[in-house]
C-alpha positions as CSV (number, residue, x, y, z in Angstrom):
1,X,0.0,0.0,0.0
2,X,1.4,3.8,-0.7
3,X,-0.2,6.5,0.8
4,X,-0.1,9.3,-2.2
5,X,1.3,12.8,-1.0
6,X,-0.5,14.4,-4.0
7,X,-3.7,16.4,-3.0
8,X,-6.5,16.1,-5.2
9,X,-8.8,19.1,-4.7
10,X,-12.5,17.9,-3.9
11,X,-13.5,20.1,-7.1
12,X,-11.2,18.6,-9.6
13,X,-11.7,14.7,-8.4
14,X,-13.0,12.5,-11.2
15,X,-15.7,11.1,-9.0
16,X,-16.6,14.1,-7.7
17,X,-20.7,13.6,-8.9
18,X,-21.5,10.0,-7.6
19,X,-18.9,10.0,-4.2
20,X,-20.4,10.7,-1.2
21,X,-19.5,13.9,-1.2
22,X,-21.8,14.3,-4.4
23,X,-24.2,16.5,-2.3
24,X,-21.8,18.7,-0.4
25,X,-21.4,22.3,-0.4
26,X,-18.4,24.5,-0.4
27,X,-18.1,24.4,4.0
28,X,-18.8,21.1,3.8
29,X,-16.2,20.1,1.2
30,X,-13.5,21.9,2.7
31,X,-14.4,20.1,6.4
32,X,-13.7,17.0,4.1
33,X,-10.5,17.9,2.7
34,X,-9.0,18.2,6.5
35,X,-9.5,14.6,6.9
36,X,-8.5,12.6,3.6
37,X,-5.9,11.1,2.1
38,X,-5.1,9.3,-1.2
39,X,-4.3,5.5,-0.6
40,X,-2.9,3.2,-3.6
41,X,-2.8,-0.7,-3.9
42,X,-1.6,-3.2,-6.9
43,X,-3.8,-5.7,-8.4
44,X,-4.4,-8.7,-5.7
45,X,-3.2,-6.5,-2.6
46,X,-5.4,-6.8,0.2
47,X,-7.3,-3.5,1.2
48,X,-9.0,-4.9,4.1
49,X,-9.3,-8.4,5.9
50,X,-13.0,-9.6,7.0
51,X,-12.5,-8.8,11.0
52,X,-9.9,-6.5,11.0
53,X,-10.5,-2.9,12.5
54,X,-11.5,-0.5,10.2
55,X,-9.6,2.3,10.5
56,X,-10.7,4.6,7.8
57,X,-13.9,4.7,5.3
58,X,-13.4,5.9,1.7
59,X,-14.5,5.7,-1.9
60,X,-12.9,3.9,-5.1
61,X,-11.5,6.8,-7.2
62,X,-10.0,4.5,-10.0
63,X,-9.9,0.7,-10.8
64,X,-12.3,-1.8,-8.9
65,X,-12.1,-4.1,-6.2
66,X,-13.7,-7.4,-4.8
67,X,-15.3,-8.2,-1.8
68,X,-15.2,-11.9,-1.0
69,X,-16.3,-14.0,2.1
70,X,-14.1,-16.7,3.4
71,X,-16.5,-19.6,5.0
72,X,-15.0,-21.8,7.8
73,X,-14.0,-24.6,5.7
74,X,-11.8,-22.4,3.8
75,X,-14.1,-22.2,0.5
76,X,-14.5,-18.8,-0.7
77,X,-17.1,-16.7,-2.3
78,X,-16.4,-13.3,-4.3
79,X,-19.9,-11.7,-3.7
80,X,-19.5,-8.4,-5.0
81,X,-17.6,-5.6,-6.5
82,X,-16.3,-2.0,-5.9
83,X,-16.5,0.2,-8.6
84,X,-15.4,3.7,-9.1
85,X,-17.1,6.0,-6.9
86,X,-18.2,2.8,-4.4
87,X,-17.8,3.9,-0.8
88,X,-15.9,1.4,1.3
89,X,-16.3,1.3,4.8
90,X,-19.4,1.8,7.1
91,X,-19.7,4.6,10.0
92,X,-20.8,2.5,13.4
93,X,-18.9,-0.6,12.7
94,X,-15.5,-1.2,14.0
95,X,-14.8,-4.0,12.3
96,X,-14.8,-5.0,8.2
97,X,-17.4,-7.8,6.8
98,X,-15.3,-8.6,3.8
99,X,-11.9,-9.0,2.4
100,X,-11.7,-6.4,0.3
101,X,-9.2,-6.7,-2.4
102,X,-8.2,-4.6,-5.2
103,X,-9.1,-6.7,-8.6
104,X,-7.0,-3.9,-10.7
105,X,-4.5,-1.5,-9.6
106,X,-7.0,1.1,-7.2
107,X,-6.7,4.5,-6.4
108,X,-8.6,5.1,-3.0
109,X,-10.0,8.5,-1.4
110,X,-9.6,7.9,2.7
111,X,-10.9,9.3,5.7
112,X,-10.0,8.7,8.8
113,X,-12.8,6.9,10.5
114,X,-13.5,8.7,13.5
115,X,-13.6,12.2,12.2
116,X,-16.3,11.0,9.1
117,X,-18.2,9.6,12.1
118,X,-18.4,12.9,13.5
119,X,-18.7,15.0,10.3
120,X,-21.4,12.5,9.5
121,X,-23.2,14.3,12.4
122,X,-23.1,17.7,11.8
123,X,-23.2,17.4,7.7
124,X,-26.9,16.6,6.8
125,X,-25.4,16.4,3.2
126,X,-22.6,13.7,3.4
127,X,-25.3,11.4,5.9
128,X,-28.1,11.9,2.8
129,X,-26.2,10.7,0.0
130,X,-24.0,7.8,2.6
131,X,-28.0,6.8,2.7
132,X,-29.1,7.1,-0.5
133,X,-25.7,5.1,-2.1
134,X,-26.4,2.4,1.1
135,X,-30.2,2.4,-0.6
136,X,-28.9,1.4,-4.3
137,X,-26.5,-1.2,-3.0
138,X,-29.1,-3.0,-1.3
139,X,-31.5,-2.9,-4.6
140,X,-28.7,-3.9,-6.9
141,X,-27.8,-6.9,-4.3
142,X,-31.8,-7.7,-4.5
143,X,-31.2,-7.7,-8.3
144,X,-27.8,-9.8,-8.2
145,X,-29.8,-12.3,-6.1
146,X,-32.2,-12.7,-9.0
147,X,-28.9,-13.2,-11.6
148,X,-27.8,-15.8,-9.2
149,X,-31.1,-17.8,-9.2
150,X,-32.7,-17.3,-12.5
151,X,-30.7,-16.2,-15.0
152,X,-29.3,-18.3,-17.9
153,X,-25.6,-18.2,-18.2
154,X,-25.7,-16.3,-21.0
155,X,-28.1,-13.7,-19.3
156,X,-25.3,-13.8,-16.4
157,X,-22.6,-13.0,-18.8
158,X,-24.4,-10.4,-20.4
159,X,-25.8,-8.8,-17.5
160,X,-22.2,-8.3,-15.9
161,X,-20.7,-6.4,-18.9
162,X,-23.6,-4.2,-18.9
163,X,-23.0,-3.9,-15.3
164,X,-19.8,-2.7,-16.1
165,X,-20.2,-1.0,-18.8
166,X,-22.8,1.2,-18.1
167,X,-21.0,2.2,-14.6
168,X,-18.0,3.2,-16.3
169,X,-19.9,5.5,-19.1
170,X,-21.9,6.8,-15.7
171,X,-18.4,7.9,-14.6
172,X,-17.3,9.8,-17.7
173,X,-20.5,11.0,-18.5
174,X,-20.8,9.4,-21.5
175,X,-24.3,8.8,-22.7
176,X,-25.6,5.0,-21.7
177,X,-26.7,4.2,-24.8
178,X,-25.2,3.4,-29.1
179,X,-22.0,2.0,-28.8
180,X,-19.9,1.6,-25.4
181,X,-16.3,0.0,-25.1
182,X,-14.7,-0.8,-21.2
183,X,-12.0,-2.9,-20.2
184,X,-13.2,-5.7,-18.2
185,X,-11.7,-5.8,-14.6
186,X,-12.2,-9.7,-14.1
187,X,-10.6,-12.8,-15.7
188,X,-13.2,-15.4,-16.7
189,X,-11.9,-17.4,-13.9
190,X,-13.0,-14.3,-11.4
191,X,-15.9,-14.0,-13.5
192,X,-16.9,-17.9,-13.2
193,X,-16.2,-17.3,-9.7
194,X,-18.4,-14.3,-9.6
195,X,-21.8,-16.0,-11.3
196,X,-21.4,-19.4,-10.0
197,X,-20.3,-20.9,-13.2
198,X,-17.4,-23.1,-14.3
199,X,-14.6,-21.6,-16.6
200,X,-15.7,-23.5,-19.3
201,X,-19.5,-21.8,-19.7
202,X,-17.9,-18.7,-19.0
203,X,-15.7,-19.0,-22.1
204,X,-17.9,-20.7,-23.9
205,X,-20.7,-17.5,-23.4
206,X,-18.1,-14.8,-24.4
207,X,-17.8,-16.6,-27.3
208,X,-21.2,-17.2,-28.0
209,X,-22.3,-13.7,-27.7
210,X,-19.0,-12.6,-29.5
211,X,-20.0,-15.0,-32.6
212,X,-23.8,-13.5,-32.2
213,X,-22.3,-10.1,-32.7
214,X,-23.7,-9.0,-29.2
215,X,-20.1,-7.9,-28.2
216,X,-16.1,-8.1,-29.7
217,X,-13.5,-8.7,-28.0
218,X,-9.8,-7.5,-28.2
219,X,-7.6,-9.4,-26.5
220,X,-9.0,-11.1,-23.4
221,X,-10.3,-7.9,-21.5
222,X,-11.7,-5.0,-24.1
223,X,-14.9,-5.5,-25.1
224,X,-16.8,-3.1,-27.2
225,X,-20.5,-3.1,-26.9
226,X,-22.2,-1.8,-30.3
227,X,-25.4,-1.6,-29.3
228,X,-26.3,-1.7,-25.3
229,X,-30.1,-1.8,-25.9
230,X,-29.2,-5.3,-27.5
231,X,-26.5,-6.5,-24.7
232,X,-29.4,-5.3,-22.1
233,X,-32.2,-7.6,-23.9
234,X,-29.7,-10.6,-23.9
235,X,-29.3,-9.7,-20.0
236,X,-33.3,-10.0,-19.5
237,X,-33.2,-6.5,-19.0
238,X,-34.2,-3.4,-20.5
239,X,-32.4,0.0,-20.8
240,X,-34.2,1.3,-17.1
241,X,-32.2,-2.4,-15.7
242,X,-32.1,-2.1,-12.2
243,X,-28.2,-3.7,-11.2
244,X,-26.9,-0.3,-12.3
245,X,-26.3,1.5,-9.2
């Protein structure tokens, strides 16, 4: 882990409009600035361990992360991901429920836990939109829930890179819709992981909706997506699909 001595005004950060601190004001954004700093970890460095104290909160700035449950027996279970803008973290609770673990390299935007506690307080602003990103996390896992136990492989497959996809043009405010290209931060085995398949479906769908012209590929991770409306009809969803958070 490096802790980044480069200070990223509020105003200037790329996530600036979907962080928690979407809402603030001027006051309020300076209060904010006294009490972060910029964390950075590789791809497969551990952010967080499921028990350890949490000793700051933040939000992804860049790259994505993982948050996966280790059961007693040793098995373990990715069951969801950080995205850009994704707070990590949660005021009251001293202690983390996941590992969290960077998936790609990932630029973090850290608070020191206590203080955010009491900011949280005193900042109706910060407390709203913590609430309202805590309210879309619980209806996309509702939605993932209904991936996990109805979908068809291929609707899994599809579903994810519209997942994806749609976040990142959220993030550059690029229009959801036409033609949309992102650089997927799973490998199939993650991604078989992931969805509760085996490698060999998850290949074997990537290929199948490559060959349908539903996507193309370049290289392993680039996928371009020439029409979403289409990729969101091979998910089972439409273009108001509710995993987009």
């Amino acid at each position: 882990m490096i802790e980044h001595s480069v200070h990223v005004q509020c105003g200037e950060c790329p996530i600036r409009h979907r962080a928690v601190c979407a809402r603030c004001d001027t006051d309020e954004l300076s209060r904010l600035e006294q009490i972060k700093y910029y964390r950075s970890f590789q791809a497969g460095q551990t952010i967080i361990w499921s028990g350890d104290r949490m000793e700051f909160v933040g939000s992804v700035v860049s790259g994505i992360a993982s948050l996966t449950q280790t059961m007693e027996d040793g098995r373990r279970q990715m069951v969801g991901l950080l995205l850009p803008s994704d707070f990590v973290g949660r005021p009251g609770r001293p202690t983390a429920a996941f590992d969290v673990t960077a998936t790609t390299d990932l630029v973090m935007c850290c608070f020191r836990k206590k203080p955010f506690e009491e900011l949280m307080s005193t900042t109706p602003h910060v407390a709203q939109r913590l609430l309202e990103m805590t309210l879309d996390e619980l209806d996309a896992a509702r939605e993932w829930m209904l991936l996990l136990g109805r979908k068809t492989a291929r609707e899994k497959i599809a579903s994810l890179i519209s997942i994806i996809a749609r976040r990142d043009a959220a993030l550059h405010h690029r229009r959801a819709s036409g033609a949309l290209s992102v650089d997927l931060p799973l490998t199939r085995e993650e991604m078989a992981d992931y969805l509760g398949l085996t490698l060999e479906t998850v290949s074997r769908q990537i290929s199948a909706l490559k060959r349908d012209g539903v996507i193309s590929l370049e290289g392993n991770r680039h996928v371009t997506v020439p029409d979403i409306d289409r990729l969101l009809e091979e998910a089972g969803d439409d273009n108001d699909g509710g995993m987009l958070v």
